[in-house]
VONU-542133 format. One record per residue (C-alpha): x, y, z; residue number from 1. Coordinates in steps of 0.05 Angstrom, whole numbers, plus 5000, padded with zeros to 4 digits. Each point is the difference from the previous one (the first is absolute). Example, Ala and Ser with C-alpha at 12.3 -4.5 7.8 and 13.67 -1.06 7.14 Angstrom:
residues 2
> 5246:4910:5156:1
> 5027:5069:4987:2
//
This chain:
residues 385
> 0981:5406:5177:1
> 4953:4938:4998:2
> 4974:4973:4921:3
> 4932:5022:5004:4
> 4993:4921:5014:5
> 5045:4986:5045:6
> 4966:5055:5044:7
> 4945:4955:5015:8
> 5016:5000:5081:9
> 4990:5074:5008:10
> 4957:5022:4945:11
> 4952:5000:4942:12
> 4931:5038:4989:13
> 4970:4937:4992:14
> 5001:4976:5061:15
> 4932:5036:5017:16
> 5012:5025:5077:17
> 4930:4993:5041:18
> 4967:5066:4989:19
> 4976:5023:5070:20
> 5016:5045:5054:21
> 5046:4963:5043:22
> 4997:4930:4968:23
> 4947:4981:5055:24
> 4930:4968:4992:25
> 5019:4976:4924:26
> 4997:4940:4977:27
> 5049:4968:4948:28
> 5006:4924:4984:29
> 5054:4942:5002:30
> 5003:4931:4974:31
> 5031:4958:5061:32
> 5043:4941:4992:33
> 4935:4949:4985:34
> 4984:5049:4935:35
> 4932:5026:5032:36
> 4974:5070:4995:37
> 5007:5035:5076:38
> 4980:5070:5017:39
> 5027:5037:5060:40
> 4995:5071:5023:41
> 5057:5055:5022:42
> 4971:5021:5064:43
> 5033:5058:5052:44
> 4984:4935:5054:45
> 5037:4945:4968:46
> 5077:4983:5004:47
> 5001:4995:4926:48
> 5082:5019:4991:49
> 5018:5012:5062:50
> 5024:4925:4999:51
> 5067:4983:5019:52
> 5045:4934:4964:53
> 5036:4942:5029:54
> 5073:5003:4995:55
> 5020:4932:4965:56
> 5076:5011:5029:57
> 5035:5068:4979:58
> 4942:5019:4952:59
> 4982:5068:5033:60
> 5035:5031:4940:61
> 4946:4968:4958:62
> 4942:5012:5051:63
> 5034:5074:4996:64
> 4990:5004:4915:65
> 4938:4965:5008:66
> 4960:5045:5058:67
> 5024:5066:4962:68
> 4968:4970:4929:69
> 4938:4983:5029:70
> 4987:5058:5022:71
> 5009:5035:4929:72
> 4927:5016:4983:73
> 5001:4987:4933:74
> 5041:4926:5004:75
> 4955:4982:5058:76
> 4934:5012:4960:77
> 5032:4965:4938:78
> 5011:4939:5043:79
> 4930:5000:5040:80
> 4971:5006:4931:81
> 5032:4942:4963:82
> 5016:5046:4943:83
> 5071:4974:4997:84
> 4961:4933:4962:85
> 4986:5038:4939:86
> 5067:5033:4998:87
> 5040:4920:5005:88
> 5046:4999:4956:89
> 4998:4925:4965:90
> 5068:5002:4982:91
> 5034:5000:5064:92
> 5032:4938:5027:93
> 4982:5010:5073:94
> 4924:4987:4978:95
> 4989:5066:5040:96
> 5006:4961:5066:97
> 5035:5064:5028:98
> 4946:5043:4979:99
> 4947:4961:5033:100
> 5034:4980:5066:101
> 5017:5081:5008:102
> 4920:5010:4982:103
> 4982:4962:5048:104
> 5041:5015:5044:105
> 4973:5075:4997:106
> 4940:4970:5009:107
> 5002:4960:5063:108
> 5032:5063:5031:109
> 4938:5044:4979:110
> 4936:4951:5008:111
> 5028:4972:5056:112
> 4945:4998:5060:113
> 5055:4992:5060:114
> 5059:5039:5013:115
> 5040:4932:4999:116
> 5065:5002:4971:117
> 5004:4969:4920:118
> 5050:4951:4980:119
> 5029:5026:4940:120
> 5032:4919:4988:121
> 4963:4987:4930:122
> 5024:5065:4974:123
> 5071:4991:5025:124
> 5000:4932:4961:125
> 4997:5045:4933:126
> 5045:5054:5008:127
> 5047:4951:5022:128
> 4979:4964:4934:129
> 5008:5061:4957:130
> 5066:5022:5044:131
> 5040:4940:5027:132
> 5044:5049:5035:133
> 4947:5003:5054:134
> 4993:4935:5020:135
> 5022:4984:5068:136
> 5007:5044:5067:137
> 5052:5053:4983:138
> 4982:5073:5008:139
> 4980:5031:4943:140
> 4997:5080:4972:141
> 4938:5015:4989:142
> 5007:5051:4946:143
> 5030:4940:4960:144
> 4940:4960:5022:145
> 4958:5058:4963:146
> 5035:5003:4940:147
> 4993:4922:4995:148
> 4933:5000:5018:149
> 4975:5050:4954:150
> 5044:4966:4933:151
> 4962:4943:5026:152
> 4932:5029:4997:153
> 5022:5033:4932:154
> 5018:4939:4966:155
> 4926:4969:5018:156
> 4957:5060:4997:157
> 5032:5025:4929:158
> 4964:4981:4941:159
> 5043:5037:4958:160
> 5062:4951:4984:161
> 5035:5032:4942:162
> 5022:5069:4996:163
> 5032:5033:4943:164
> 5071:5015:5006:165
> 5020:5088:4991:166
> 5070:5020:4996:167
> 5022:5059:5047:168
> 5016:5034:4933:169
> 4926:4997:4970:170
> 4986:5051:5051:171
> 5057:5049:4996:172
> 4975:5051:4958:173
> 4935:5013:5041:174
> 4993:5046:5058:175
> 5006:4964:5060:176
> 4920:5017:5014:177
> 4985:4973:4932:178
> 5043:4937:5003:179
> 4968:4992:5081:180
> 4927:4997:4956:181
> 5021:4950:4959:182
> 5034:4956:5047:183
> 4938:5007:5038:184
> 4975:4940:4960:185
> 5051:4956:5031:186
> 5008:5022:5066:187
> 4954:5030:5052:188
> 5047:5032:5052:189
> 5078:5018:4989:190
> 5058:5032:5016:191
> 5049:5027:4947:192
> 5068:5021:5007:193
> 5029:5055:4954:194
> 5074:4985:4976:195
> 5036:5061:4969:196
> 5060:4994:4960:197
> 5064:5047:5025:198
> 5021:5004:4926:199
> 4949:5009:4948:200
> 4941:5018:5060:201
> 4956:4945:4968:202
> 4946:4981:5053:203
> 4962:4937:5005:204
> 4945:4985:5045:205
> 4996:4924:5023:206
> 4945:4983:5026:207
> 4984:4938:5053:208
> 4953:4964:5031:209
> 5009:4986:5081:210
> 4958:4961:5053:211
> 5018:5058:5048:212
> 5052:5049:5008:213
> 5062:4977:5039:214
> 5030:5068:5035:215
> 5061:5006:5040:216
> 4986:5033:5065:217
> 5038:5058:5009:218
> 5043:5023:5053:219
> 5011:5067:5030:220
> 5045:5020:5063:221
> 4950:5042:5020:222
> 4921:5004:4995:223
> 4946:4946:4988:224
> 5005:4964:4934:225
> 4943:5007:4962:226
> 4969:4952:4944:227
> 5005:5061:4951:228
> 5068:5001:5015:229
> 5014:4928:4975:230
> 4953:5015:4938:231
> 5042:5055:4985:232
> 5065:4956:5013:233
> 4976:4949:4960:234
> 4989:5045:4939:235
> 5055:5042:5012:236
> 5047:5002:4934:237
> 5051:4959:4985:238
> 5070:4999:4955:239
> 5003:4938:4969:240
> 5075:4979:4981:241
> 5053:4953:4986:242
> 4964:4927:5002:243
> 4941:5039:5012:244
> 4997:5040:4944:245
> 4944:4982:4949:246
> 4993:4996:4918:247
> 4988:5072:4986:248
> 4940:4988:4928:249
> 5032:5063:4966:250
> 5073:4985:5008:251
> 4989:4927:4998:252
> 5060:4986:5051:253
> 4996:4993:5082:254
> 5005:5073:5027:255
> 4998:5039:5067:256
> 4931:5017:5013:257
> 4952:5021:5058:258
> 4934:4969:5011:259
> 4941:5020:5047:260
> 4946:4949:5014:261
> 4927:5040:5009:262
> 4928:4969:4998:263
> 4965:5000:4935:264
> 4939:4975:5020:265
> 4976:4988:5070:266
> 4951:4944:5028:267
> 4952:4989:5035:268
> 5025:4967:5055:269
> 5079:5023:5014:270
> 5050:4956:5038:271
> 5062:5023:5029:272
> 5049:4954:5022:273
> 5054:5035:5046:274
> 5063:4965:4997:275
> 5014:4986:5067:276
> 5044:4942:4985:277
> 5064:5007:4967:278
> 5062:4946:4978:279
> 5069:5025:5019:280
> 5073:4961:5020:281
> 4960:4932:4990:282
> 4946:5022:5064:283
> 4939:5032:4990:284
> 4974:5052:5051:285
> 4938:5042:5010:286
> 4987:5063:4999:287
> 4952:5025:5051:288
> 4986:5066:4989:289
> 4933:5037:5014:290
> 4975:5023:4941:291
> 4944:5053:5009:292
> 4939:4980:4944:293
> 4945:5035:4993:294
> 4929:4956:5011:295
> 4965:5046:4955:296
> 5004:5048:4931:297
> 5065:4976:4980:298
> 5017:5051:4945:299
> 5039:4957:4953:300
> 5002:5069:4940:301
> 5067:5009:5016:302
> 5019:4933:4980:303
> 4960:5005:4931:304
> 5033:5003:4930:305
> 4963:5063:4977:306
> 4987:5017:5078:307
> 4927:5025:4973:308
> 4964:4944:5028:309
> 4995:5007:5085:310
> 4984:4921:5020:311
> 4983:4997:5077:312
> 4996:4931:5027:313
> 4982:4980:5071:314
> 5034:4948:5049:315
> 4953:4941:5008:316
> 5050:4941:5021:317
> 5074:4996:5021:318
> 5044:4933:5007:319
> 5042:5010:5065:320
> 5066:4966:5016:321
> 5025:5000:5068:322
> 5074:4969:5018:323
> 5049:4993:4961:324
> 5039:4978:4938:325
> 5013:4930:5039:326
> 4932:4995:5012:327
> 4930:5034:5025:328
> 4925:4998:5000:329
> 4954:5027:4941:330
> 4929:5035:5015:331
> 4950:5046:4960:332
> 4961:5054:5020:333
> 4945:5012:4956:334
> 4946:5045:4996:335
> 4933:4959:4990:336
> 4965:5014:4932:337
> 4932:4988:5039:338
> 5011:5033:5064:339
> 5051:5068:4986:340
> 5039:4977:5057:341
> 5065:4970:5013:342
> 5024:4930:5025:343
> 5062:4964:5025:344
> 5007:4933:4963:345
> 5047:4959:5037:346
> 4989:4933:4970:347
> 4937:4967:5041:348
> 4991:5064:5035:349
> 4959:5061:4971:350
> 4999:5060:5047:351
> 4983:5075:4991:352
> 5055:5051:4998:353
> 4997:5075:4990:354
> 5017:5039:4932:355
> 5058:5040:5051:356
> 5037:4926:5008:357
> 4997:4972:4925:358
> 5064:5046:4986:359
> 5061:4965:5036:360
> 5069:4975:4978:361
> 4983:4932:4981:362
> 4966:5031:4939:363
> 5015:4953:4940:364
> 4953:4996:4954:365
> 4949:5056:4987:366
> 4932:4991:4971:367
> 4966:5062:4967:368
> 4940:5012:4963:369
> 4987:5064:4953:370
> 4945:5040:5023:371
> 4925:5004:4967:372
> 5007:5071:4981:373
> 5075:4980:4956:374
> 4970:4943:4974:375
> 4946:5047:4969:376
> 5038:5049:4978:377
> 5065:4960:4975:378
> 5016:4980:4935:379
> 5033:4940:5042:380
> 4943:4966:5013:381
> 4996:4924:5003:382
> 4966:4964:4939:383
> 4975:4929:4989:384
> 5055:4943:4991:385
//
């Protein structure tokens, strides 16, 4: 899973969501680009999100990323806010130019008083800045994009620099629930994978942080495919052996083991990649499978380490990719923060679509948030970077 840091694009307490009904009729602040103090208000008669951006030349994989992160709650308030200036980390070497160009970005799609498309140019300069590799007019993936994006943000909104350094090996002797408490402190959301030697039956728990989960999708000859079934495929057990086979701590040599990957501890904002794209005799192709997802109470217990927790999460944005592996077209729907309804964001175009058409095969990249009532009653829940 993310470093509690590095999870700075999806969550942290701190971010202080709007405390109202429906986020209408409140109003927040924002510094604008000449430094002074404006107010605005989040009215149920105002465009505010339902703004669409300018495609610069084969960016809708970025306007894609970009629609489905503003309309996180929590990201969008920390952005409206400014709160991201008290969290700059001084140390970076990007001068948190990223950071501000993606605030402010958020913020000309929220306080905007037209429905006129946004040019998302300025912030384009710094991600191709922090990421040569998308600088030009090639198509892109945008799950890469995200995973770029958010190390981005990391590295500037991260005031912690220096971590200390804990061997696998410091942890062995602890029950996996004990060692997930005290690795708590270094990470907020993981998965861990449990490696069990065929020899001596010495088990070891690694545990890692992730951006998102990648999952195969699965195939069956008969029946829909389900997105449990490619949770369940991707932490189906596996025999590791010859190159494959790991250091075994007990026997102190490479032996034949199995290992299991579960979730340790879940976020608050869950994103599943389905690997739709795949490399194979030098071509890559595309899967394009329809993979039924549930929008809502996505019961994640099954998943769990100890299985006692039951996480539910809820679909707020997906990341659709339509063509092929040769090329295609990337748009979000997103469910509006503000409104409780969803939109098709097709670059400059915003339009409504209904909950019964957000599930389709061009599914990529899945956005989930963890209900109100699991975040209450979790021992997962988020906590300040």
């Amino acid at each position: 899973m993310l470093e509690q840091a590095k999870h700075i694009a999806v969550t942290g307490d701190h971010w202080t969501s709007v405390n109202n009904d429906n986020y209408l009729g409140v109003t927040a602040h924002f510094i604008d680009q000449d430094w002074t103090l404006q107010s605005f208000a989040l009215t149920n008669k105002s465009p505010q999100g339902l703004v669409g951006l300018r495609n610069l030349g084969n960016t809708c994989f970025m306007n894609s990323i970009l629609q489905c992160l503003s309309n996180t709650s929590e990201l969008r308030d920390y952005c409206l806010r400014n709160v991201h200036r008290s969290d700059l980390n001084n140390n970076c070497t990007t001068n948190a130019a990223l950071m501000e160009e993606f605030a402010k970005l958020t913020q000309s799609l929220w306080t905007s008083v037209s429905s006129e498309a946004v040019s998302p140019s300025d912030f384009r300069s710094q991600i191709q800045r922090y990421a040569p590799k998308f600088v030009g007019c090639n198509q892109q993936d945008a799950q890469e994009f995200l995973r770029f994006l958010l190390d981005g943000l990391h590295n500037e909104v991260n005031r912690v620099t220096v971590r200390s350094k804990v061997s696998d090996e410091d942890f062995d002797h602890l029950s996996d629930d004990e060692k997930g408490k005290r690795m708590w402190n270094m990470y907020l959301e993981r998965e861990d994978s449990k490696v069990i030697c065929f020899s001596c039956g010495f088990r070891s728990t690694v545990f890692d942080p992730f951006w998102d989960l990648s999952i195969p999708v699965a195939q069956k000859s008969s029946g829909e495919v389900t997105l449990r079934d490619c949770l369940r495929l991707f932490t189906k057990e596996d025999v590791l052996d010859g190159e494959e086979r790991p250091t075994c701590n007990r026997c102190k040599t490479r032996r034949k083991c199995t290992k299991r990957f579960s979730i340790q501890k879940f976020p608050q904002i869950l994103v599943l990649h389905l690997k739709r794209f795949s490399d194979s005799n030098l071509r890559t192709s595309k899967l394009s499978t329809y993979v039924n997802f549930p929008l809502k109470e996505l019961d994640l217990r099954e998943f769990s380490s100890d299985g006692g927790e039951r996480p539910l999460y809820n679909l707020y944005a997906v990341s659709n990719h339509s063509g092929n592996a040769l090329g295609g077209h990337y748009t979000a729907y997103c469910k509006s923060p503000a409104l409780g309804e969803w939109y098709n964001y097709n670059d400059c175009r915003v339009s409504p679509v209904s909950s019964s058409q957000v599930r389709s095969s061009n599914a990529y990249v899945l956005f989930y948030e963890m209900t109100s009532s699991s975040l209450t009653h979790s021992k997962y829940q988020t906590c300040r970077l």
